[in-house]
C-alpha positions in Angstrom: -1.0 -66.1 109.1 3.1 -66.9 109.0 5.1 -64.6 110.8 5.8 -62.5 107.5 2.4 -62.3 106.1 1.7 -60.8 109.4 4.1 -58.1 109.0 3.4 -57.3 105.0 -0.3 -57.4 106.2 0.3 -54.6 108.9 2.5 -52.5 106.7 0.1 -52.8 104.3 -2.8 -51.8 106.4 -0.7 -49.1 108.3 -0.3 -47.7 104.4 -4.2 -47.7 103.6 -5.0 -46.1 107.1 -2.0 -43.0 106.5 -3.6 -42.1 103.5 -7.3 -42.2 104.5 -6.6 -40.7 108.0 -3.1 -39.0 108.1 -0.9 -38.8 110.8 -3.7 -37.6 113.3 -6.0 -40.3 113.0 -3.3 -42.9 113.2 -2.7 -45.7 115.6 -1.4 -49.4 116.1 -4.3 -50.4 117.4 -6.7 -49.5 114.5 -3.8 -50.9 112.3 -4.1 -53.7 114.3 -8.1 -54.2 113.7 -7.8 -53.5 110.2 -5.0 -56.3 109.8 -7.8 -58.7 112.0 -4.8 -59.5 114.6 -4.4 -58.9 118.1 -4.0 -55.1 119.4 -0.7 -56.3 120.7 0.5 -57.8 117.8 2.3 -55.1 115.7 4.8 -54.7 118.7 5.6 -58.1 117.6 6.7 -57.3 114.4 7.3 -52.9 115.4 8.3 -52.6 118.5 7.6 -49.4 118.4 5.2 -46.6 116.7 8.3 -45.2 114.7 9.6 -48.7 113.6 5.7 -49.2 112.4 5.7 -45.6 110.6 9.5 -45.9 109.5 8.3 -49.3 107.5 5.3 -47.4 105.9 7.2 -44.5 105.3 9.9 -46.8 103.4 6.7 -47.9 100.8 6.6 -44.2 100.1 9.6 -43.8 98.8 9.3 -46.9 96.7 6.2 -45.1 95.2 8.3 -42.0 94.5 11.0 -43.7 93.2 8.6 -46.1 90.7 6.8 -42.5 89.0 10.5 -41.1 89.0 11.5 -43.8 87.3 8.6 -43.9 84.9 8.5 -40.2 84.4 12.2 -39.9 83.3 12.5 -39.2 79.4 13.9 -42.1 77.9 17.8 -42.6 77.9 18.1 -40.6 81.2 20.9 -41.0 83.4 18.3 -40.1 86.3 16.2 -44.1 85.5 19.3 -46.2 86.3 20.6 -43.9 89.1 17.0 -44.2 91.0 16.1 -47.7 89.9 19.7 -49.2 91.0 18.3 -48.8 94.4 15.9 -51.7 95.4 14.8 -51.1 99.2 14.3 -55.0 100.9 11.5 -55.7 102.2 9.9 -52.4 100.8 6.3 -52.3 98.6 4.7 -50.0 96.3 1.4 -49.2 97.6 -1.0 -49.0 94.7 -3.4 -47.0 96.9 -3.9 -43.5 95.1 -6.1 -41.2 97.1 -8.7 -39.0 94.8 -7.4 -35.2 94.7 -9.5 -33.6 97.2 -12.1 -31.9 95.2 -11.4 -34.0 92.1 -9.4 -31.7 90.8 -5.8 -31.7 89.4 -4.6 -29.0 89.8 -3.0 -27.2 92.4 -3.1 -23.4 92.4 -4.1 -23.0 88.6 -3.5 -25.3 85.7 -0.4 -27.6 86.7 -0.2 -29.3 83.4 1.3 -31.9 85.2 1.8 -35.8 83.4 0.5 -34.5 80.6 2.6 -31.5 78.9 4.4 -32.7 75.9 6.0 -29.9 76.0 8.5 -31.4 78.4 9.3 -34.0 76.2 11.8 -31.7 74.2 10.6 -28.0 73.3 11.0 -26.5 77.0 11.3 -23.0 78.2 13.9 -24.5 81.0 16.5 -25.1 77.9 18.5 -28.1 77.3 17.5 -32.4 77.7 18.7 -32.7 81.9 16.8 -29.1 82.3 14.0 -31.0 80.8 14.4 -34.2 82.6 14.9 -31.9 86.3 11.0 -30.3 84.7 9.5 -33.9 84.2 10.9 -34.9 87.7 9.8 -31.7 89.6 6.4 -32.5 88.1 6.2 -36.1 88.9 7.2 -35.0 92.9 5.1 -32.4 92.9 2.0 -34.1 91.5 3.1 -37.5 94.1 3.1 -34.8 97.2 -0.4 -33.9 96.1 -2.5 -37.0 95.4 -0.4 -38.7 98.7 -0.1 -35.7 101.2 -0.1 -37.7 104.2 2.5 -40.4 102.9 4.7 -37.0 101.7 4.6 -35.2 104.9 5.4 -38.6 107.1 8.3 -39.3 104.6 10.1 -36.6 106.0 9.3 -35.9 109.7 12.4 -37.2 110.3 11.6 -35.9 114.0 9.2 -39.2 113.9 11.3 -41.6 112.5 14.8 -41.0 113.5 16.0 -44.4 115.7 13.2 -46.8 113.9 16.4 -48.7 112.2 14.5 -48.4 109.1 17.6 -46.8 107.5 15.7 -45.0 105.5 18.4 -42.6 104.0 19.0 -45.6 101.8 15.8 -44.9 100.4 15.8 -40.9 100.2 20.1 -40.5 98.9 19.7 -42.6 95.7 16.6 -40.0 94.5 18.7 -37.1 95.5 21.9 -38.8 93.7 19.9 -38.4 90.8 18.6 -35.1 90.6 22.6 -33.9 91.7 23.6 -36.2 88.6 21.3 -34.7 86.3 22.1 -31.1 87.6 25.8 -31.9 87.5 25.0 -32.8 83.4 23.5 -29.0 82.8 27.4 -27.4 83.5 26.2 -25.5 86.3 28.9 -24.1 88.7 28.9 -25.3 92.3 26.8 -28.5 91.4 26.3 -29.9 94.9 24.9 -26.2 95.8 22.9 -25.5 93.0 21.4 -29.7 93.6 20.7 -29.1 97.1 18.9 -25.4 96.0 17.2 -26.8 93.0 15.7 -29.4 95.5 14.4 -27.7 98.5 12.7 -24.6 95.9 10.9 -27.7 94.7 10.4 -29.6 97.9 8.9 -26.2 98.8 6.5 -26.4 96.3 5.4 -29.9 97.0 4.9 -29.2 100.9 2.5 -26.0 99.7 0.4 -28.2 96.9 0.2 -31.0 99.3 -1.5 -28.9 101.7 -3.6 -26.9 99.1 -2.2 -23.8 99.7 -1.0 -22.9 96.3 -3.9 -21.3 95.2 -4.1 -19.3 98.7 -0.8 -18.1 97.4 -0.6 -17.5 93.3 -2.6 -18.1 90.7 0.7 -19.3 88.4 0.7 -22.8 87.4 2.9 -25.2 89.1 4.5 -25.9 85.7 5.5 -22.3 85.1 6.5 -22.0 88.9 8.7 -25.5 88.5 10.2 -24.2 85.5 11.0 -20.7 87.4 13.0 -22.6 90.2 14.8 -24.6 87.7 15.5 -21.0 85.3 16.7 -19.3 88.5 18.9 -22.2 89.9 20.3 -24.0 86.7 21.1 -20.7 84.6 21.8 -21.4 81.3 24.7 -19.1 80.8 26.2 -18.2 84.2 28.1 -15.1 84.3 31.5 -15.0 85.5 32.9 -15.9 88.9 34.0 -13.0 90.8 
């Protein structure tokens, strides 16, 4: 194989083996046999475990960034911010992990992908509440079918130094949720953005893990649209 194919073929295999095994069960040198190349080969290409888990971790956010874009309602500001952003050298993995148990849900009835309801009539109020809802969701339900992916994403204690630069990848998906929270005429936008985010983040981390239901019975969609209520208020009161 060319120098390249070498390199896409490791990432690629690095990808598969993260979902299937986590972080625990990870190493070059089973990357390496699954690619069919030398043990030694990956430092080729990564000189070091971080550079090789800063590359995979850059295919994740193109994942998240694809659903966002595909999950935003139509004429949403949030599809151009996001998509604007092309990562070099960064691929989608296709590779969606079964739920564990096969089912959907996480801590009740999520609802999520599939609740028209977010498409206009929302208890969250008006069309960027709705479009923060649909994106919650789509983060939500990405941190559950892709745990592993979710949690290496953002073990930034991992990854720092790799020169993978992946805050390119991660500020253009926060630029849009702050746009689209900006658009509700919420006070204090880069507070309420930066909230907003880690209530939901929260959220994520718990359903990727499977602890929802350990915790509340609620569905994820009452409990997204409950952050979004208590951070994007509809009609502040007055500053003091």
């Amino acid at each position: 194989m060319a120098g390249e194919d070498v390199k896409a073929a490791l990432v690629r295999h690095a990808t598969l083996l993260l979902d299937e095994q986590g972080l625990a069960g990870f190493t070059g040198r089973e990357v390496a046999r699954r690619a069919g190349v030398s043990h030694g080969a990956p430092r080729r290409y990564f000189p070091t475990l971080a550079a090789l888990l800063s590359a995979v971790a850059a295919t994740g956010f193109a994942d998240l960034r694809a659903r966002l874009v595909a999950a935003a309602p139509a004429g949403a500001a949030t599809s151009n911010e996001v998509s604007a952003h092309n990562a070099p050298g960064s691929e989608v993995s296709t590779h969606k992990p079964a739920v564990a148990g096969g089912d959907s849900r996480a801590g009740g009835d999520s609802r999520a992908g599939g609740d028209s309801r977010a498409g206009g009539d929302s208890r969250v109020g008006g069309e960027p509440r709705v479009a923060l809802l649909v994106l919650a969701r789509t983060y939500v339900e990405f941190a559950r079918e892709r745990p592993a992916m979710f949690e290496l994403m953002f073990r930034h204690d991992l990854l720092e130094g790799s020169g993978e630069r992946l805050r390119e990848h991660s500020t253009p998906l926060f630029g849009a949720v702050a746009e689209l929270v900006a658009l509700t005429g919420v006070r204090e936008t880069g507070l309420a953005a930066v909230d907003l985010w880690a209530g939901v983040h929260g959220l994520a981390v718990l359903a990727s893990r499977r602890a929802l239901q350990l915790i509340t019975g609620e569905a994820v969609e009452d409990l997204l649209e409950r952050q979004i209520r208590a951070h994007l208020p509809q009609n502040p009161g007055p500053e003091v």
